[in-house]
N, C-alpha and C positions, 0 to 999 in steps of 0.2 A: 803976104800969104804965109799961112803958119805951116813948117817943114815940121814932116814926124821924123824922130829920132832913128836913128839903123836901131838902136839897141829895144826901141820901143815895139818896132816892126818885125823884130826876130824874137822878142818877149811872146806878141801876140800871136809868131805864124804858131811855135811851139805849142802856145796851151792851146791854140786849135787844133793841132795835132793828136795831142796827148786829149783831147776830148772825143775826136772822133774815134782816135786807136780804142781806148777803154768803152768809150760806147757801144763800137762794136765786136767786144772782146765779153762785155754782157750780154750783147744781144744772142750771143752764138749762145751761151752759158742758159741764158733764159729758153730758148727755141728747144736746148734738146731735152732739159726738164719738162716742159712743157710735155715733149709728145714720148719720151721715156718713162713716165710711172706718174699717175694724179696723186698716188702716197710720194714722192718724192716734191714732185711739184709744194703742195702742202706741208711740207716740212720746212722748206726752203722758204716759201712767204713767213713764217712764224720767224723764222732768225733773219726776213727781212725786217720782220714789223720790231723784233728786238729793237736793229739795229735802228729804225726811223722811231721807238716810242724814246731810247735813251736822247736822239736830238731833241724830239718834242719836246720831252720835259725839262732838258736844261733849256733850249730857249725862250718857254713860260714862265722860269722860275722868278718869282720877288727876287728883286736886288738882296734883302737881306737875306735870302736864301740859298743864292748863289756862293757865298765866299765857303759856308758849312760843305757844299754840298758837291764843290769842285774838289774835294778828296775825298770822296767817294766813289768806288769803279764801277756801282751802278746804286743809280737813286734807288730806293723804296717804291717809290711809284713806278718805274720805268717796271718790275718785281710787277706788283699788279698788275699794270699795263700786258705786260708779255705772256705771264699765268692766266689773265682771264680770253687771251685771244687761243692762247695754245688749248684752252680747254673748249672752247669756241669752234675752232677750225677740227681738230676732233670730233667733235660731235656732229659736224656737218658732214664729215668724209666718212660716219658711221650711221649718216642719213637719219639725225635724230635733228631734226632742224629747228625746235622749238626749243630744243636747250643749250643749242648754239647761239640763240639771242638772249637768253638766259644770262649766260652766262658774261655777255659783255653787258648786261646793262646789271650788273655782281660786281664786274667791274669797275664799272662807270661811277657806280654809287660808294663803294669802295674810296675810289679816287678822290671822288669829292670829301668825302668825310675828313679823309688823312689831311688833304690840304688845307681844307676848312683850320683842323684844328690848326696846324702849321703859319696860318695868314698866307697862306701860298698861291693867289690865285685857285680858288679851288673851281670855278666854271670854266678855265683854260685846263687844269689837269685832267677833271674829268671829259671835259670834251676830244681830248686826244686819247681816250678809249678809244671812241667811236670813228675818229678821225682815222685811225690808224685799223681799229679792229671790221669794219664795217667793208672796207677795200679787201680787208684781206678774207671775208666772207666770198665776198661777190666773187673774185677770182679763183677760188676754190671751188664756190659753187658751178660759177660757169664751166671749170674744166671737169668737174663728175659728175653736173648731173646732165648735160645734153650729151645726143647719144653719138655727137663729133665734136665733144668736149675740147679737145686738142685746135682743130680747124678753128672754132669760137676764139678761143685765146689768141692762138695766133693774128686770125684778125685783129682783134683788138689791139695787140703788141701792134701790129704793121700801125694801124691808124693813129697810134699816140705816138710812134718814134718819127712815123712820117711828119706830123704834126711839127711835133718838138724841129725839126732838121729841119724842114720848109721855112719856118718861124724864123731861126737863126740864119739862113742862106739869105730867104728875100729880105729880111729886118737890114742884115749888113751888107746886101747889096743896091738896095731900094732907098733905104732910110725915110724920111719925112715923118707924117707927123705924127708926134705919140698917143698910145689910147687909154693911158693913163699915167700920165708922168707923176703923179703926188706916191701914187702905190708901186709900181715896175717901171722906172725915167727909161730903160733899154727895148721897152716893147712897142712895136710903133702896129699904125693899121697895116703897112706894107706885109711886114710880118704875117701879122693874122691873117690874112685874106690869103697870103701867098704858102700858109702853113696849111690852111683849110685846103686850098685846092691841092698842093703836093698828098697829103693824103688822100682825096678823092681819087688820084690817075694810081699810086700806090693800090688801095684797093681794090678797086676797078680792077686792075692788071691780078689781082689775085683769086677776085670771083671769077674772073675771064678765067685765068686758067685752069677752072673743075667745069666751066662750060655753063657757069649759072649764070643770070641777068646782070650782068655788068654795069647798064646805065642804070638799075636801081639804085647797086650797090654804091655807084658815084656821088649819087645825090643825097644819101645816107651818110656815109663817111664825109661828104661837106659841111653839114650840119651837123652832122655826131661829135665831130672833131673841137667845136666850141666847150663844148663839156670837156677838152683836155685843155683850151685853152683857158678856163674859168678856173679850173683847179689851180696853173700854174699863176693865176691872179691871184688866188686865194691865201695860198703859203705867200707870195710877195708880201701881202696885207698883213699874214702876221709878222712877217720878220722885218716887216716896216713899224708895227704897232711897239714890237723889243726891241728894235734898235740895234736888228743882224742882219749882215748882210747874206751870208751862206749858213745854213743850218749845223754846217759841218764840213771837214775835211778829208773824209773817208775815202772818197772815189774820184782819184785824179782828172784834174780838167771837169767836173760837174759840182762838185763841193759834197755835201751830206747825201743820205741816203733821202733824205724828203725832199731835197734838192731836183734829185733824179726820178723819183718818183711823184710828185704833186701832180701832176699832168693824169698820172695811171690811175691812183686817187680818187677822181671824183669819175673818169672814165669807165673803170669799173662797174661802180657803184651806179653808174645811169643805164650801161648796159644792163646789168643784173634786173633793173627794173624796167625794162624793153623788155627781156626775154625771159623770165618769170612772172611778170607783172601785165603786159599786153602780148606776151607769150608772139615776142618779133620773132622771124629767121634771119639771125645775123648773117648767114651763108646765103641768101636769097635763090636759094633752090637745095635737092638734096633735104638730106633729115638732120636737123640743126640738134 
């Protein structure tokens, strides 16, 4: 029987320490933007999306492009990438929403071009316009334009951290068998299924307490929660196709900022089209 190391096992208590300290050292930081100013809020995704389009594009980048391009303190695209979402997200919080998509798909086209010429993967750089600018729509959108802008968000924040936390509890106490070992070898079903339900009793307990339909909301947040577990598939896949294993090293004990965020990602972006799109009440009662 194989003994783990004392050094191995004080290695690991540590960065789970230091992962859940910082986790929720963001979560408090995220909570009170959220319901402190929708122009702050919006500010703050924009120097997120900075920060996740500089990982993007270095971890797309051609090998030949890489050595030029690691002395540089911000690529030309990452320039694009962040100008077309900033004028993007402007335009949405000044409720001009047709030139908010304008504007990333200025972008998007932009992107491609520069890397075309370049040999640079140009369908991976332009695609992280969208990757990056389309998330940081949704969550803008959701926190201005409904008229508990704030309550929205929040929800959604509970149902992706719940996720993510549930995922990592039952994954490393459950273990068995993986649900994709060639893309994420760490993700097992235990995980999943045990991440889904931690966010169901999470939400639950939050529509419960404004007095709204609870087991709705349960059954919502079980299924909804797959949309954050398919994002954090998603980012695996590319950093399985580059050959990285963390996007980055920004944010102690989670690695990069798309690290931290790939779950919110595509969560957003399915809410957004719930509740603009078949016009859902994320809050299942009250004026969403």
């Amino acid at each position: 029987m194989t003994q783990s190391h004392p050094g191995n096992i004080l290695r690991s208590g540590s960065e789970t320490f230091l992962r859940v300290l910082f986790g929720v050292f963001l979560a408090i930081i995220a909570i009170a933007l959220v319901f402190y100013s929708a122009h702050w809020f919006a500010a703050v995704t924009v120097v997120m999306a900075l920060l996740a389009a500089r990982e993007w594009h270095r971890l797309v980048r051609s090998p030949a492009q890489r050595a030029v391009a690691d002395h540089q303190p911000i690529h030309l695209q990452t320039i694009i990438t962040v100008a077309s979402i900033a004028c993007a997200v402007t335009a949405l919080v000044l409720r001009v929403v047709p030139a908010a998509f304008a504007f990333l798909a200025i972008g998007t086209a932009a992107a491609y071009v520069m890397a075309q010429q370049r040999k640079d993967n140009p369908l991976w750089h332009a695609g992280g316009v969208l990757y990056i600018g389309l998330p940081s729509l949704a969550l803008v959108g959701l926190r201005v334009f409904p008229a508990q802008g704030a309550l929205v968000v929040l929800g959604l924040f509970l149902i992706v951290w719940a996720t993510d936390t549930g995922a990592l509890v039952f994954g490393k106490l459950i273990g068995g068998k993986k649900i994709a070992p060639r893309i994420s070898p760490g993700k097992t079903w235990a995980g999943t299924i045990g991440g889904s339900i931690t966010a169901a009793v999470v939400f639950a307990a939050y529509i419960a307490f404004f007095g709204f339909n609870a087991l709705l909301a349960m059954v919502y947040a079980f299924v909804f929660s797959f949309a954050a577990h398919g994002g954090d598939l998603f980012e695996s896949l590319v950093k399985r196709r580059f050959g990285t294993k963390d996007s980055g090293g920004l944010i102690p004990g989670h690695g990069g900022v798309l690290d931290r965020m790939d779950s919110m990602f595509a969560a957003s972006c399915v809410l957004a089209l719930l509740v603009f799109g078949l016009h859902l009440n994320p809050l299942f009662g009250g004026h969403a």
